[in-house]
N, C-alpha and C positions, 0 to 999 in steps of 0.2 A: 473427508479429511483433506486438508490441505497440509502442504509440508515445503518448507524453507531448509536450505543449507549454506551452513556458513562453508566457504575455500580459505583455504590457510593461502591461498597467491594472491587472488583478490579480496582485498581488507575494506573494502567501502561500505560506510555506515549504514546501515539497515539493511544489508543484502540480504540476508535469510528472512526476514519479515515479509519483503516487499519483495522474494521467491514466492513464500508461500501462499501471499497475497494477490500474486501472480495467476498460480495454478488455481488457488480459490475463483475467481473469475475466470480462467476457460471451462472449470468442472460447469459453471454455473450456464456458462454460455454453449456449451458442447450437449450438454442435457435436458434441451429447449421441447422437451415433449411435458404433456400431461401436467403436472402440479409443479414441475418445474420451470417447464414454459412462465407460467402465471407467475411461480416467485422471481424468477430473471423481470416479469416486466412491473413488478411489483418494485422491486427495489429500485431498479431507475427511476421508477415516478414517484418515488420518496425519495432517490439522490437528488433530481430534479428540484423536488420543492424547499430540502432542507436545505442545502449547498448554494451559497454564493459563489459567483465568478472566481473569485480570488483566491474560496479553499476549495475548490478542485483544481485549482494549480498548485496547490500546495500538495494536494492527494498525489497527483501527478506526477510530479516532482518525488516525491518520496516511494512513490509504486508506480513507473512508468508502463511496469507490462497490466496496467489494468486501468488502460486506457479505453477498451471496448464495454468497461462497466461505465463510466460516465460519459461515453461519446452522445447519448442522444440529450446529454447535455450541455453540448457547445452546439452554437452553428456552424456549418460549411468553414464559413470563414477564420473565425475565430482558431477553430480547430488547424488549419492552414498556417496561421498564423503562432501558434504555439507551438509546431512543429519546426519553421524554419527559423523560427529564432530564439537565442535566447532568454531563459527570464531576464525581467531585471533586478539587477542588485538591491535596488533600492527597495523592493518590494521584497525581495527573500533573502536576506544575511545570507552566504556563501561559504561551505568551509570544505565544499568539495564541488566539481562537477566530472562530469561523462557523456559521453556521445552513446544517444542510445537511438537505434534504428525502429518504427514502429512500422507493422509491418501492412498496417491499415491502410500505412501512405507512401507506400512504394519504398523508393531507397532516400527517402528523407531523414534527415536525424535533427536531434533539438539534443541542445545541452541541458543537460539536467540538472538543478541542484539539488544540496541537501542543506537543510536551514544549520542556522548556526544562533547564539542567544539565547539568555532562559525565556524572554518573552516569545521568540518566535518558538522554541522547542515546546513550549507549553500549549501554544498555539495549534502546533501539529500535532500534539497526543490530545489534544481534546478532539477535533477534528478527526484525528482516526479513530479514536473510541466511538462519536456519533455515527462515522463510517459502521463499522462492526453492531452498534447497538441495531442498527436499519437490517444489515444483513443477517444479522443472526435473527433476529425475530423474525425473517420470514423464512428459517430454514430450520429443520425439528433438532436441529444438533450439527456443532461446527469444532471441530479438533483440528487445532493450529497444531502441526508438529514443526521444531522448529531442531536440528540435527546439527551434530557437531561444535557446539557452544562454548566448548573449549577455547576456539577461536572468535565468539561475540566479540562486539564492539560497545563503549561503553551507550551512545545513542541508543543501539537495542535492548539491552539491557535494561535503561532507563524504561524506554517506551514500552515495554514489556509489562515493567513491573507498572507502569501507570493504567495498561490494560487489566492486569490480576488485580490493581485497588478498587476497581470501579465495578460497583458491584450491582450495577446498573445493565449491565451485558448479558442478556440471558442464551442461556443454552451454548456456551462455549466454554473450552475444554483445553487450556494449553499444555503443552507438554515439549519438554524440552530433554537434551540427551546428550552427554560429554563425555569426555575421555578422562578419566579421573588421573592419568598419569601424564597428560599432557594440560592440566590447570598451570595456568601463571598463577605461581605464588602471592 
């Protein structure tokens, strides 16, 4: 199970997703024994062959803490390089960033963003769906819990429900949970 939470202080798009997204990759990487071992290097070398340059900077960008799921897919440099600097705009519409610290690379931070556009939003929920289709098929069952949704944002929300139409995803299980008295009308 992996599990995201939204904060009612910090309102940035996709937090709870790209929490739970988060935690999903250290279970995966903390569990590197027996059959787990195997699906952690299983999946790399299907993020590897499926993933171009460009959408795991988008992965990236939208799930910074699961950077150690695509690392043996950049090189040295590359990875150096996307650390200490910005994206660029041009290549990712912008409607938010953050300094996020990765801890793989000391006290370096990279700005992060999160796409902005229907063509680029479309772009990332396909790309995270092919994300999740890889990972779930090598894992016997994956329950997204996603907590306090009261406070969602409309991006996850979206991205959400573009994952539950895709019925292309096998063996995952989302579940979500709010406070029925603190719903925006």
């Amino acid at each position: 199970m992996a599990k995201g939470k939204f904060d009612d202080k910090i309102r940035s798009p996709l937090s709870a997703f790209s929490d739970a997204m988060t935690n999903l990759v250290k279970h995966i990487e903390k569990n590197k024994t027996g059959k787990m071992k195997m699906s952690a290097a299983l999946i790399r070398d299907k993020i590897q062959k499926e993933f171009l340059g460009e959408e795991l900077e988008q992965l990236q960008s939208v799930m910074p803490g699961c950077v150690e799921l695509f690392e043996s897919s950049f090189d040295e440099r590359r990875r150096s390089q996307l650390a200490l600097s910005p994206l660029s705009e041009v290549a990712v519409p912008m409607i938010m960033e953050r300094d996020i610290s990765f801890s793989s690379l000391g006290s370096a931070k990279r700005r992060v963003a999160v796409v902005a556009g229907k063509e680029a939003i479309s772009r990332i929920h396909y790309t995270v769906r092919r994300l999740l289709k890889i990972i779930c098929s090598h894992l016997k069952g994956l329950v997204l819990f996603i907590d306090d949704m009261q406070w969602s944002d409309k991006a996850t929300l979206e991205l959400l429900r573009s994952i539950v139409l895709d019925g292309e995803i096998p063996n995952l299980l989302i579940v979500g949970a709010y406070r029925e008295d603190e719903v925006p009308e």
